[in-house]
C-alpha positions as CSV (number, residue, x, y, z in Angstrom):
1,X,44.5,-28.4,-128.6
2,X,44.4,-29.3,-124.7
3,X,44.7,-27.0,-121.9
4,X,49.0,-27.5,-121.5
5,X,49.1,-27.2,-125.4
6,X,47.1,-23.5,-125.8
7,X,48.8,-22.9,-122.2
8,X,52.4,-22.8,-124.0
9,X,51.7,-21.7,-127.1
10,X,50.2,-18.4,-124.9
11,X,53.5,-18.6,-123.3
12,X,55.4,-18.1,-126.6
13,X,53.7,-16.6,-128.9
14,X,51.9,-13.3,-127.1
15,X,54.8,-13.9,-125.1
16,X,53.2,-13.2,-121.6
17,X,52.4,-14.7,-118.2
18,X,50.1,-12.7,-117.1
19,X,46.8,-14.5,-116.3
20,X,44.1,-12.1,-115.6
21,X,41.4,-13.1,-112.6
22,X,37.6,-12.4,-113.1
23,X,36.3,-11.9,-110.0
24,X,33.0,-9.3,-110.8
25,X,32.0,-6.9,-107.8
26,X,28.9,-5.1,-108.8
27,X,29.3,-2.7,-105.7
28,X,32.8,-1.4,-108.0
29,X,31.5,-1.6,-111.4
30,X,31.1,1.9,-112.9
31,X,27.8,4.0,-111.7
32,X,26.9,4.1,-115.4
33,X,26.2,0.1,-115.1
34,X,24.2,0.0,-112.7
35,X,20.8,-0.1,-114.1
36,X,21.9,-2.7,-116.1
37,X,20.5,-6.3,-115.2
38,X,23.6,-8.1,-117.4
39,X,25.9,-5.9,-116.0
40,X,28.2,-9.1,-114.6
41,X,28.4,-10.2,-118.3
42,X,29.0,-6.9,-119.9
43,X,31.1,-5.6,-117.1
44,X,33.5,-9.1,-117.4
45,X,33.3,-9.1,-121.1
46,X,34.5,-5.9,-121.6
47,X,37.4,-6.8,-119.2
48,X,38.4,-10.0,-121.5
49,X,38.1,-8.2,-124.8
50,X,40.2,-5.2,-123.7
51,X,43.1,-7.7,-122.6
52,X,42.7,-11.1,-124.5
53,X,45.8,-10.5,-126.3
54,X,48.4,-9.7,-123.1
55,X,46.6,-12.9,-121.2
56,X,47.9,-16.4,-121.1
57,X,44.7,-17.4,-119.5
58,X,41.6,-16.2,-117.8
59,X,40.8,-17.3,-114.4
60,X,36.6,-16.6,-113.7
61,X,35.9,-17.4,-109.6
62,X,33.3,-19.4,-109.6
63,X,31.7,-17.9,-106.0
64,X,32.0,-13.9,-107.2
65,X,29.3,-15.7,-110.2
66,X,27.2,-17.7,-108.0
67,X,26.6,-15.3,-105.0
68,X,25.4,-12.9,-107.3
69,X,22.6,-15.7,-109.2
70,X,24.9,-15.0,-112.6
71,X,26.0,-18.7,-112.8
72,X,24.9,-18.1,-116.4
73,X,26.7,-15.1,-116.9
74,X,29.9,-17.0,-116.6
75,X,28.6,-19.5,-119.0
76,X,28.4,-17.2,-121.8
77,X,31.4,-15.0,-120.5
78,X,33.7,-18.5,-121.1
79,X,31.5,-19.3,-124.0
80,X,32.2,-15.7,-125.6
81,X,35.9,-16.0,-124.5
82,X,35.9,-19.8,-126.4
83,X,34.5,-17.8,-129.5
84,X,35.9,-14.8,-129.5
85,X,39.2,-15.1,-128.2
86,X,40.0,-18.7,-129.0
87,X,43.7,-18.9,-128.3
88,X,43.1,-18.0,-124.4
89,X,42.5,-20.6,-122.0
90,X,40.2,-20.7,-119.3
91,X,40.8,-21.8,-116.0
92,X,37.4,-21.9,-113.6
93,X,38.7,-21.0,-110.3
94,X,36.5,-23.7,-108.3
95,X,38.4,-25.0,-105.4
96,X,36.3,-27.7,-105.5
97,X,37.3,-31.6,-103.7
98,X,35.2,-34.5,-103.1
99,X,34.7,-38.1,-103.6
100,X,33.2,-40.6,-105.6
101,X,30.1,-39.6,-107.1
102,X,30.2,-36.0,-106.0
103,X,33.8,-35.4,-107.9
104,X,32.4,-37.1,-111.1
105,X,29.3,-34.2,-110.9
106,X,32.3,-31.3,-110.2
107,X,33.8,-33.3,-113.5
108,X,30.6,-32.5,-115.3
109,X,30.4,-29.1,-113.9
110,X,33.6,-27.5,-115.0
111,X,34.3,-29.7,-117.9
112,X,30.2,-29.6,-119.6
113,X,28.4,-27.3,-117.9
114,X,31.4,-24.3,-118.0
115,X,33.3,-25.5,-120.9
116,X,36.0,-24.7,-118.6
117,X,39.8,-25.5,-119.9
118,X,41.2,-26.2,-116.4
119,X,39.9,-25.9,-113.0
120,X,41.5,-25.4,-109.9
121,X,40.8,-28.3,-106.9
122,X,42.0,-28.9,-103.5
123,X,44.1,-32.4,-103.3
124,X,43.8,-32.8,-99.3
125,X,40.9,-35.2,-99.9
126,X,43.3,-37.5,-101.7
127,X,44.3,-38.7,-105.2
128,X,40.5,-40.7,-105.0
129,X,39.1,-37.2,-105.0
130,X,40.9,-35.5,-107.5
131,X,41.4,-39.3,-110.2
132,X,37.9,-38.1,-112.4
133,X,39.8,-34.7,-113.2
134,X,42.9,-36.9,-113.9
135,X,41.2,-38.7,-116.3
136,X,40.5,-35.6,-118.3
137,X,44.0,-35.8,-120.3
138,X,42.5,-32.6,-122.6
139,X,42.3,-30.5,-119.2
140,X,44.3,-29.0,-116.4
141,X,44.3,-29.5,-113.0
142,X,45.4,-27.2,-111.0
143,X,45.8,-28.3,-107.3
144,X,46.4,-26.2,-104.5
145,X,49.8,-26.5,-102.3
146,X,50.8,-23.6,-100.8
147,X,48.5,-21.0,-101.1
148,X,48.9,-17.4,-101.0
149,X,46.5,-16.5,-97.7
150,X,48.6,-15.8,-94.3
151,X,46.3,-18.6,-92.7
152,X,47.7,-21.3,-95.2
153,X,50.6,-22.2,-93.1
154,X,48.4,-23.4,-90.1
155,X,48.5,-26.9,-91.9
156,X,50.5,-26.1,-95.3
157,X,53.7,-25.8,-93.4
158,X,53.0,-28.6,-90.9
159,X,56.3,-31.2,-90.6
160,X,55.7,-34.4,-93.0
161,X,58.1,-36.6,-92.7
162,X,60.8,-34.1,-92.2
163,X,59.6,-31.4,-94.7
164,X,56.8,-29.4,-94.8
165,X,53.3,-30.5,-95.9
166,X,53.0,-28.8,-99.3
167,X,56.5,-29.9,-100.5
168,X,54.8,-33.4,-100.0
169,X,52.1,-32.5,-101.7
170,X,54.2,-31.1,-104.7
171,X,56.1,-34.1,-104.7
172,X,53.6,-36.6,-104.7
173,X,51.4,-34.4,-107.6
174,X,54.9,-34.3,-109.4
175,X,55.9,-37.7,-109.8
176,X,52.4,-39.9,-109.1
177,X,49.3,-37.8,-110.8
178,X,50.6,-36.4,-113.6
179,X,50.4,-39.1,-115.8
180,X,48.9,-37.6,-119.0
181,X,50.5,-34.7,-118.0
182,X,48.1,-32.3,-117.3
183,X,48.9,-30.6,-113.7
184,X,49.8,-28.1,-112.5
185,X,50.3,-26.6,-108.6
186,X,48.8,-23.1,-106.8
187,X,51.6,-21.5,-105.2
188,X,51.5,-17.9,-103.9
189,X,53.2,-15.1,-104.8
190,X,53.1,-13.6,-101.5
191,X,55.6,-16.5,-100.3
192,X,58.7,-16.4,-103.1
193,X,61.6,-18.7,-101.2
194,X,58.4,-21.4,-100.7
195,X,57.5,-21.0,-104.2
196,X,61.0,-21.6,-105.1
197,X,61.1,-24.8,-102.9
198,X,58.0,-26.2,-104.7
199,X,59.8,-25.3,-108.4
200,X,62.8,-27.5,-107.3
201,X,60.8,-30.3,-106.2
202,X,58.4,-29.9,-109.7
203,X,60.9,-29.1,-112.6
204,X,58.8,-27.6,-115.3
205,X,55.2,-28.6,-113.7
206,X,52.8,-25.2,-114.3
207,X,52.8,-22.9,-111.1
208,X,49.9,-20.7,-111.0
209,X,51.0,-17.9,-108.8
210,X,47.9,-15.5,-106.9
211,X,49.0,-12.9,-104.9
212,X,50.4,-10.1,-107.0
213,X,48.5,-6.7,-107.3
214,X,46.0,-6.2,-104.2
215,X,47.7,-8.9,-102.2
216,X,51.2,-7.4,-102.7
217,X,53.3,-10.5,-103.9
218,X,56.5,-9.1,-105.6
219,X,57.1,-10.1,-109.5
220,X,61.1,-10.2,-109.2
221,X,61.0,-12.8,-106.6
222,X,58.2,-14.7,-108.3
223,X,60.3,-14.6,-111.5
224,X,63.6,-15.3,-109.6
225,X,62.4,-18.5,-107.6
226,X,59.8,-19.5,-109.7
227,X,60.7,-19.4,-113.4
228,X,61.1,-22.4,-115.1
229,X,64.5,-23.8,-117.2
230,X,62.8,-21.8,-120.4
231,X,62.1,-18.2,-118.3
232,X,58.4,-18.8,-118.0
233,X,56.6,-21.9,-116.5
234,X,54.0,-19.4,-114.8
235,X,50.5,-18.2,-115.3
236,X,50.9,-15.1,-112.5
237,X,47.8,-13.8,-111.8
238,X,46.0,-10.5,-111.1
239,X,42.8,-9.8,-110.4
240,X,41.3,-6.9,-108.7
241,X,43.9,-4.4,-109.6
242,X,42.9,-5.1,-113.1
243,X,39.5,-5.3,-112.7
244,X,39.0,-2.2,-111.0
245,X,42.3,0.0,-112.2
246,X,39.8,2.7,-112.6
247,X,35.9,3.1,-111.6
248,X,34.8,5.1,-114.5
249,X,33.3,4.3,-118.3
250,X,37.1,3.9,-118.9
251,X,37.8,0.8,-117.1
252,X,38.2,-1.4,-119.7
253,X,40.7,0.4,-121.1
254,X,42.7,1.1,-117.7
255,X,42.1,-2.8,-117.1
256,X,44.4,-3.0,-120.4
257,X,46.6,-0.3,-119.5
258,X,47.2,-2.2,-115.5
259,X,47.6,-5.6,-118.2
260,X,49.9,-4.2,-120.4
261,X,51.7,-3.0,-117.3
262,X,52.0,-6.1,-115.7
263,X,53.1,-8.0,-118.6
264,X,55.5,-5.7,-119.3
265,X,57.1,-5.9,-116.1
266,X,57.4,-9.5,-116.0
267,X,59.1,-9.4,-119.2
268,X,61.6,-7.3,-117.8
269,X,62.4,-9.4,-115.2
270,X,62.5,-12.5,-117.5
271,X,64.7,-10.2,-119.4
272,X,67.3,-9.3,-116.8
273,X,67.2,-12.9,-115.3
């Protein structure tokens, strides 16, 4: 099954959007961790075994993994999630954008080394720079367009043509890359009527949508504007107010309390819309 395949079939049958960001923070991990020297793994595994079954995906960040020396933490956190949890994709938040030679070692990197499902990369290089992941019909690519951060509209919103930047972005990903059908576009939550301009250009192309919890996107809007024709179409993701819903041994558990909480109120919305 490829990324879109266990993607939908999330959609559908645990019937939730909700796509739950790993970004570990040792400084807000529980005092009763902190003597532990796997305490990234055991913190993030606990996380994703207390909500597998209200996620449509997991998103790891890559740099919370590698500033902290636990690169191969996150291999056995996606390799315990491919195991364990086999339904759930993952999506290795990466960022990442280069050429030639460089993007075929990024290929190897999310793809071999991370066993990553999907990975998320920054188009602005060009379709040279982004063609290796292409290639990768089994996997997703998801490509930033407009982003979530206040600071994204300094180019993101800059005239092209008459329209902005990142609805020519959208476009182009729309109707030129997405070949073997296996894109999919970063727009934030924290910018709904945008997000609804990119859903109109894309049709039913995969939004992943940062921005709700900590960053205070609203989920009516993000289901109003960007909802596919079937109600979902989303993977809306939240991170830190999962991760750290409560600082005590109980975390897990109020990480699948804020999940269930989350999911539930996107299914409302989908519901009343």
């Amino acid at each position: 099954m490829n990324f879109m395949q266990a993607l939908r079939t999330r959609w559908n049958d645990a019937d939730t959007l909700v796509c739950v960001g790993l970004d570990p923070d040792p400084a807000r991990f529980p005092a009763a961790m902190g003597d532990d020297p796997d305490a990234v793994f055991a913190f993030c595994r606990a996380i994703v075994d207390a909500t597998a079954d209200l996620a449509c995906a997991f998103k790891p960040q890559i740099a919370h993994f590698a500033a902290l020396r636990a690169e191969d933490a996150l291999e056995r956190l996606i390799a315990h999630i491919h195991e364990t949890h086999p339904g759930v994709p993952v999506i290795l938040d990466a960022k990442r954008g280069d050429i030639g030679s460089t993007a075929q070692r990024y290929v190897v990197e999310a793809f071999e080394r991370y066993d990553a499902d999907a990975v998320t990369l920054n188009p602005y290089l060009g379709r040279d720079s982004i063609q290796p992941f292409l290639d990768r019909a089994d996997k997703g690519v998801i490509l930033l367009c407009r982003t979530s951060n206040p600071g994204g509209a300094d180019f993101q919103n800059l005239g092209c043509g008459g329209r902005p930047l990142y609805q020519r972005v959208a476009e182009t990903i729309a109707r030129d890359w997405n070949a073997h059908g296996n894109c999919a576009l970063v727009t934030g939550a924290t910018f709904p009527e945008e997000l609804g301009q990119v859903r109109r250009i894309v049709g039913d192309l995969p939004l992943l949508v940062p921005g709700i919890g900590a960053q205070g996107g609203d989920v009516e809007a993000v289901l109003r504007e960007g909802a596919d024709a079937h109600g979902a179409g989303l993977m809306i993701s939240s991170s830190r107010a999962i991760l750290y819903a409560s600082s005590g041994e109980d975390f897990a558990a109020a990480a699948r309390t804020a999940t269930q909480a989350l999911r539930d109120q996107i299914n409302t919305c989908r519901t009343q819309a």
